[in-house]
C-alpha positions as CSV (number, residue, x, y, z in Angstrom):
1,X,-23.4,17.5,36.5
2,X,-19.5,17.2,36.8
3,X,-19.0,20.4,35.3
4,X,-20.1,24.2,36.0
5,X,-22.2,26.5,33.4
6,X,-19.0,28.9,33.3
7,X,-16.6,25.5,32.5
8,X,-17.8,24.9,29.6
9,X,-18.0,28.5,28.0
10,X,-15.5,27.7,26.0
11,X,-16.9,24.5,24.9
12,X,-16.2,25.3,21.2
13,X,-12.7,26.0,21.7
14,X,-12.1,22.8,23.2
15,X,-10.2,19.9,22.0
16,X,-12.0,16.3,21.6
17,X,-9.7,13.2,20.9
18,X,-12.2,10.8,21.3
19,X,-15.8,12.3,20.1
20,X,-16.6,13.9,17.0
21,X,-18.8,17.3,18.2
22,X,-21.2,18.8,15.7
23,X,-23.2,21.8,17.2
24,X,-25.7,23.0,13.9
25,X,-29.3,24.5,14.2
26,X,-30.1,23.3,18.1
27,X,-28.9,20.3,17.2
28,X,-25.8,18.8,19.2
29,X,-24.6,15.7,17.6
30,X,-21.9,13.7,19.6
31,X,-20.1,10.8,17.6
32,X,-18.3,8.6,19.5
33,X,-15.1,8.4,17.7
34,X,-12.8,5.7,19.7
35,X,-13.5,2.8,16.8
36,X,-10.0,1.1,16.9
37,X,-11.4,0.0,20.6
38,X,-14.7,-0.4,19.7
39,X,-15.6,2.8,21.0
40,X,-15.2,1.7,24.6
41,X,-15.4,3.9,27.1
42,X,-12.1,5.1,29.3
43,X,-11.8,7.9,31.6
44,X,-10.7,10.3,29.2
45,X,-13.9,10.3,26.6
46,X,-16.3,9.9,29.7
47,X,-15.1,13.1,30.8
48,X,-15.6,14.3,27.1
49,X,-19.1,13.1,27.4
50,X,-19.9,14.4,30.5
51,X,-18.5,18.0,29.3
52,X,-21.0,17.7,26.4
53,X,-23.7,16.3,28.5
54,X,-23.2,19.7,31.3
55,X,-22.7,22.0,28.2
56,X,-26.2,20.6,26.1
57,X,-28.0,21.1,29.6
58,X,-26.5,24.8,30.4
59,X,-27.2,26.3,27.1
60,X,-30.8,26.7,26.1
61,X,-30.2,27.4,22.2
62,X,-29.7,23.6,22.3
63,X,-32.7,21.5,21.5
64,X,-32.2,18.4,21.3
65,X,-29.1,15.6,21.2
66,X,-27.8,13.1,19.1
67,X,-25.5,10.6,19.9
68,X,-24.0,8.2,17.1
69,X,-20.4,6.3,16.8
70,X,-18.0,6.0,14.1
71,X,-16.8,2.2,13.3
72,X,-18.5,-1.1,13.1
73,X,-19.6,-1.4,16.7
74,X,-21.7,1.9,18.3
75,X,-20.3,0.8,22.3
76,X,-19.1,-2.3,23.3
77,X,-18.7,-0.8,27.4
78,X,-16.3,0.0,29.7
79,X,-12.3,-0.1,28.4
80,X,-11.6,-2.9,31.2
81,X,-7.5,-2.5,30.2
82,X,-7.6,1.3,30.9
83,X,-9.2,1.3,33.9
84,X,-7.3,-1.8,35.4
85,X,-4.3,0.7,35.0
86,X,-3.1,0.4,31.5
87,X,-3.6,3.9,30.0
88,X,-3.2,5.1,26.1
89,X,-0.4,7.5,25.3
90,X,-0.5,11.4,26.2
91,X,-4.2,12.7,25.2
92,X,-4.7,15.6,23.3
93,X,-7.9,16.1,24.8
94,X,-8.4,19.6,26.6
95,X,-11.1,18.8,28.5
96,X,-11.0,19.5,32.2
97,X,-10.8,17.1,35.2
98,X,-14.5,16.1,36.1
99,X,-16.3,17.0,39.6
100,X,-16.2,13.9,41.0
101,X,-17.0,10.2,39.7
102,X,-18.6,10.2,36.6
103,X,-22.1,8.0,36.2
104,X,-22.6,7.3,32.6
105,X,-25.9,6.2,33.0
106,X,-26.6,9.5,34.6
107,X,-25.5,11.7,31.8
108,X,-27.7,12.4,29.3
109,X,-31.1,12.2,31.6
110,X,-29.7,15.2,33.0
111,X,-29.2,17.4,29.8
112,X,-32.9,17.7,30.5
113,X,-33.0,17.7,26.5
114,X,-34.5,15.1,24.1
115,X,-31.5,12.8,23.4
116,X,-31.7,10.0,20.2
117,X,-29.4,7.5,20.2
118,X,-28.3,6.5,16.6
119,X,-27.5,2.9,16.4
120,X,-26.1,1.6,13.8
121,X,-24.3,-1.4,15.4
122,X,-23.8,-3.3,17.8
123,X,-24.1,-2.4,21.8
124,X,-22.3,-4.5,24.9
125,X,-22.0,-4.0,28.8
126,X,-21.7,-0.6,29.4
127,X,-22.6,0.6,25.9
128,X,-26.5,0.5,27.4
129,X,-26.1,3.3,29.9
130,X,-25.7,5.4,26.7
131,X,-29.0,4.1,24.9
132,X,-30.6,3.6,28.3
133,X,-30.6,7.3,28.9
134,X,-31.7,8.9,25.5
135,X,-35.4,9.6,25.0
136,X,-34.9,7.7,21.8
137,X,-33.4,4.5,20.7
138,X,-33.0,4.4,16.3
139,X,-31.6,1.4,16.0
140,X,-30.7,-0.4,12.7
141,X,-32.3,-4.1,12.0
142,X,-29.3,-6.0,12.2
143,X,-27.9,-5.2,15.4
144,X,-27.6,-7.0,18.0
145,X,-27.8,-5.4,21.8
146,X,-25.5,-7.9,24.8
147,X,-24.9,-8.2,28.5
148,X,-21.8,-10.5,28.6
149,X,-20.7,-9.5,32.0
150,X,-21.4,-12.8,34.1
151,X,-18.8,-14.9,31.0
152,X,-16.2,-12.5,32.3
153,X,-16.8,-13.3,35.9
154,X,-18.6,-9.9,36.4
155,X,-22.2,-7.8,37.2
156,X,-23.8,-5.4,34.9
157,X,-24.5,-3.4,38.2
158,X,-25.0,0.3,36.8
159,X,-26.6,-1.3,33.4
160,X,-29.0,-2.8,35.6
161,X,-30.5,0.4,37.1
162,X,-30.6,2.0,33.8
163,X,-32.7,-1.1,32.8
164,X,-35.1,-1.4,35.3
165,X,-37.8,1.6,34.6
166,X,-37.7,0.2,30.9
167,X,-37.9,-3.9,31.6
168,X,-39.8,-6.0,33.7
169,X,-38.0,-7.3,36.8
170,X,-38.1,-11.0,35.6
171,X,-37.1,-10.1,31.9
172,X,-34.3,-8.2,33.3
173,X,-32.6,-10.6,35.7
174,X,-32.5,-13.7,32.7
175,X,-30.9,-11.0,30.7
176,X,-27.9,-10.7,33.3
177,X,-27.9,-13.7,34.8
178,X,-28.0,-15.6,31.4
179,X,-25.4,-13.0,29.5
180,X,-27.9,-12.8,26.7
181,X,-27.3,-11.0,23.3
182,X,-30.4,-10.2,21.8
183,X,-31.2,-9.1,18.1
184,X,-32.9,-5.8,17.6
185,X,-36.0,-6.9,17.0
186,X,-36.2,-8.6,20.3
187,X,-34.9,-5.2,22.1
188,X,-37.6,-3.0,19.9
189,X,-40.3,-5.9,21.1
190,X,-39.2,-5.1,24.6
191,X,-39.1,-1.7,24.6
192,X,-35.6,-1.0,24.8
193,X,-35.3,-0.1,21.6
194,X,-37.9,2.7,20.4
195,X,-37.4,2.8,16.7
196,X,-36.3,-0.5,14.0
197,X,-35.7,0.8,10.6
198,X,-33.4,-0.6,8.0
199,X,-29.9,0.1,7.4
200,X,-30.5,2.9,4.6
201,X,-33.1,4.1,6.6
202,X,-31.3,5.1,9.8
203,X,-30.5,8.7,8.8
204,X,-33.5,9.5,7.6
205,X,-35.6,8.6,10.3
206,X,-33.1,10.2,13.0
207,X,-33.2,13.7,10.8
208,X,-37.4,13.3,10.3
209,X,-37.1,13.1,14.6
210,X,-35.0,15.6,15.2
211,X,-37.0,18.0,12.9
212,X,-40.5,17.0,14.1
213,X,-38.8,17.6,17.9
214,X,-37.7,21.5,17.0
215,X,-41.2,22.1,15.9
216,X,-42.6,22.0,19.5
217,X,-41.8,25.0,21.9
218,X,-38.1,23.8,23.2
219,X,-38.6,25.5,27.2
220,X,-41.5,23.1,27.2
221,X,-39.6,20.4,26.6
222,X,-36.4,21.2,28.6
223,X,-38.5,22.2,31.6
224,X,-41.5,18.7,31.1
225,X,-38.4,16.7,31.4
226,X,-36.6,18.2,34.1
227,X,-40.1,17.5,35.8
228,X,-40.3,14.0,34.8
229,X,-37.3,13.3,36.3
230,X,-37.2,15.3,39.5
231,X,-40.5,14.2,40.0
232,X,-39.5,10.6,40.9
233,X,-37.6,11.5,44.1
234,X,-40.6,13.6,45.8
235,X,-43.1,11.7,47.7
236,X,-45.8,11.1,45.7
237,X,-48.3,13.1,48.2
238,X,-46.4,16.4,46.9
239,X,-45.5,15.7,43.6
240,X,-49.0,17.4,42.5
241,X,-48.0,20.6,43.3
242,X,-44.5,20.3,42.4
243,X,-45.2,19.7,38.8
244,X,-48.2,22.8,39.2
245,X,-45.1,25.1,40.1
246,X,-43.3,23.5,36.8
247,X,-46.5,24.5,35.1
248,X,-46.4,27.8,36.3
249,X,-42.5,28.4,35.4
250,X,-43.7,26.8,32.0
251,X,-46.2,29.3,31.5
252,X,-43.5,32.2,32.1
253,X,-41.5,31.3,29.9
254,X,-41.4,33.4,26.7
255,X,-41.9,30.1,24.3
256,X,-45.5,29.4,26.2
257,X,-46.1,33.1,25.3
258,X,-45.0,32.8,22.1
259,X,-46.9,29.5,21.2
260,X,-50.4,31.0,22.5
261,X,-49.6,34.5,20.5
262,X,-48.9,32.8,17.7
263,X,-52.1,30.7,18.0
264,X,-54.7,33.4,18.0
265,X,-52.9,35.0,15.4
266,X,-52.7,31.5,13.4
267,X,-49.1,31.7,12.1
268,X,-46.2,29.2,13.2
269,X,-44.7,30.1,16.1
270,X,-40.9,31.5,16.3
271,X,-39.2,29.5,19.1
272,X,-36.2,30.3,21.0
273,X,-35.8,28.2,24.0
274,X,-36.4,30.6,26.6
């Protein structure tokens, strides 16, 4: 993470200039709100993003994430004219400097939360760390997902290790090498997107997620994903009893008590993330 638990304490009395923050029943929804650019990413809102990333991953009363954009294109990547040296005006944003480099592709798998990306247009370059590292991709049937890098002279190098555990290392390489846009059928037939709903649909189907996702113990969750992705640097002859010791801490936890009270005494259980 680039920033501390006690950093963002005052996360609601921070200012955002370039996300929209909505924090409502567990629910943290992030809207990326740079639509003049096509929402594309500078050093300013990636710090933004990060500081909601660290905050959604500190605070356990947050269940689950949802990341959406204003405008007609959700990310079209990497703001190429801010960060060859050509800044905006003075920001208004209050957030503090970032620990170190900021991976975008990095972010949101380690919220350790369930994170839906809402999609509702189109996605370039850069734009796929974002949906690469949500649990969930909603995406809206006519949008259209691209890799243009190699027209520009250029590598989708961090795009390409956010791709890998989702496509096939053949599929993958045509899709750099060629600078393919694809249509979101294709991504949902290849797995990068997870949902394809119509237009009218797209709200609906993100809400009906995010409420069938606060149903289920939220410790379990946070803790089962932290696990999932820990687990893939331990050597696999110890990973065993790594995840029992996850067990164990899942078992602790006052939600896994909770769930199995509430079982025996056959009423829905009262979650609260601890």
């Amino acid at each position: 993470m680039n920033y501390t638990a006690e950093q963002v304490q005052d996360f609601d009395k921070q200012t955002f200039e370039f996300l929209q923050i909505e924090n409502k029943a567990h629910v943290l929804t992030i809207t990326l709100n740079r639509p003049e650019k096509k929402n594309a990413m500078h050093p300013i809102m990636m710090a933004e993003l990060a500081y909601c990333a660290a905050y959604a991953r500190y605070h356990n009363d947050i269940w689950c994430v949802v990341l959406q954009a204003n405008g007609d294109i959700f990310c079209a990547g990497a703001d190429l004219k801010a960060f060859a040296g050509q800044a905006d005006a003075a920001s208004k944003s209050t957030i503090p400097m970032p620990q170190g480099e900021i991976l975008v592709g990095e972010l949101f798998p380690q919220t350790f939360k369930p994170c839906i990306a809402k999609v509702h247009g189109d996605v370039y370059a850069g734009g796929f760390l974002l949906i690469c590292g949500c649990t969930y991709v909603i995406a809206s049937e006519g949008v259209k997902l691209g890799l243009p890098e190699v027209k520009r002279g250029i590598w989708p190098m961090q795009v390409m290790a956010s791709l890998t555990p989702i496509l096939p290392a053949r599929t993958l390489l045509d899709f750099c090498i060629r600078g393919l846009t694809i249509t979101a059928q294709e991504a949902y037939e290849m797995g990068l997107v997870t949902h394809l709903v119509k237009n009218q649909e797209l709200h609906s189907t993100v809400e009906n997620l995010v409420n069938e996702i606060c149903e289920n113990a939220p410790a379990a969750i946070r803790m089962g994903l932290q696990a999932f992705y820990e687990m893939k640097s331990i050597p696999p002859n110890q990973q065993h009893a790594y995840l029992k010791s996850m067990l164990a801490n899942v078992l602790a936890s006052h939600d896994a008590q909770e769930g199995i009270k509430a079982f025996m005494e056959k009423r829905k259980p009262n979650w609260t993330g601890l």
